[in-house]
TIGUGU-671766 format. One record per residue (C-alpha): residue in three letters; z, x, y. Coordinates in steps of 0.1 Angstrom, whole numbers, padded with zeros to 4 digits, always signed. Each point is the difference from the previous one (the first is absolute). Layout:
residues N
alaZXY...
end
This chain:
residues 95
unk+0000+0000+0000unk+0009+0027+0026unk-0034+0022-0011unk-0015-0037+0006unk+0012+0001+0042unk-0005+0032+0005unk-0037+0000-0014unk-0003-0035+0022unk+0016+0014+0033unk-0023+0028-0004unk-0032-0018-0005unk+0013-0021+0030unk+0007+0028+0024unk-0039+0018-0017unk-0018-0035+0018unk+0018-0002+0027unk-0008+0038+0012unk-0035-0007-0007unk-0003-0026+0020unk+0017+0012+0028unk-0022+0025+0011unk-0038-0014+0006unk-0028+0018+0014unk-0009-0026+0027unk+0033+0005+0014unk+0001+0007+0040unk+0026+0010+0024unk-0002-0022+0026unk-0008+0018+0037unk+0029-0010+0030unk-0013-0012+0031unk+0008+0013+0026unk+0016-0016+0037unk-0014+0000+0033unk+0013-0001+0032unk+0038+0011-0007unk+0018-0009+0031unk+0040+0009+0002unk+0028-0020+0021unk+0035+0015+0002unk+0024-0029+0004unk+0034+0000+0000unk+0014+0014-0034unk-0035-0005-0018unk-0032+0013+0003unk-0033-0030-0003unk-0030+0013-0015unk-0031-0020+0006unk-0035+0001-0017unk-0032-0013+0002unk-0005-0017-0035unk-0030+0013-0020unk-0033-0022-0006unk+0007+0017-0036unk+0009-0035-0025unk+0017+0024-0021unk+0027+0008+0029unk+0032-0017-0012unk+0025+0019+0004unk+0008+0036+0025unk+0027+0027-0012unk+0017+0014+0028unk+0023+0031-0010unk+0026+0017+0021unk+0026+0025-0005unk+0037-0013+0008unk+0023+0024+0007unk+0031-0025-0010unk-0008+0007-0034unk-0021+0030+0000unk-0026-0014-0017unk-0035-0011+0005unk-0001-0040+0002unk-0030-0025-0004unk-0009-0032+0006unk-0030-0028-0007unk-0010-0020+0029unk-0022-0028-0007unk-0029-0016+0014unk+0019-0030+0008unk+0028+0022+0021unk-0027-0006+0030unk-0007+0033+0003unk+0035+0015+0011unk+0029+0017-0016unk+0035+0013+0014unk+0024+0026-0009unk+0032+0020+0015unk-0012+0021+0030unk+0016+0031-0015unk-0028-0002-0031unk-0029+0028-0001unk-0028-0025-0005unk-0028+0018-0022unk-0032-0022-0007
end
């Protein structure tokens, strides 16, 4: 019974790495912003954009390094966000 799983979970783990990795498989490209327009406001910073005639756009990573935590942060702003995201003033914004 045991020679019986193991045989199974490696047939099963066999398929699943073949089909996995297919040949018509493509990295999709980012798109890049336009326009990037800062406003300093008190305790944030606003970043606007001018939104992409791209479809694909859907959602932007902005990254920043906050020295709170020494470490590097990121963050997803959407489509729907119209355009503008805040954070803390003291944040290195890096786009």
């Amino acid at each position: 019974m045991k020679k019986r799983f193991i045989f199974f979970s490696m047939l099963t783990m066999l398929l699943f790495s073949v089909y996995s990795c297919k040949d018509g498989d493509e990295e999709l490209v980012p798109t890049s912003i336009s326009n990037l327009r800062s406003e300093t406001r008190e305790g944030v910073v606003m970043l606007k954009w001018d939104i992409p005639a791209d479809s694909n756009y859907f959602f932007l990573e902005v990254s920043y390094d906050d020295p709170r935590i020494a470490r590097k942060v990121k963050k997803l702003a959407s489509i729907y966000t119209d355009s503008r995201w805040c954070y803390k003033k003291y944040a290195v914004i890096k786009i």
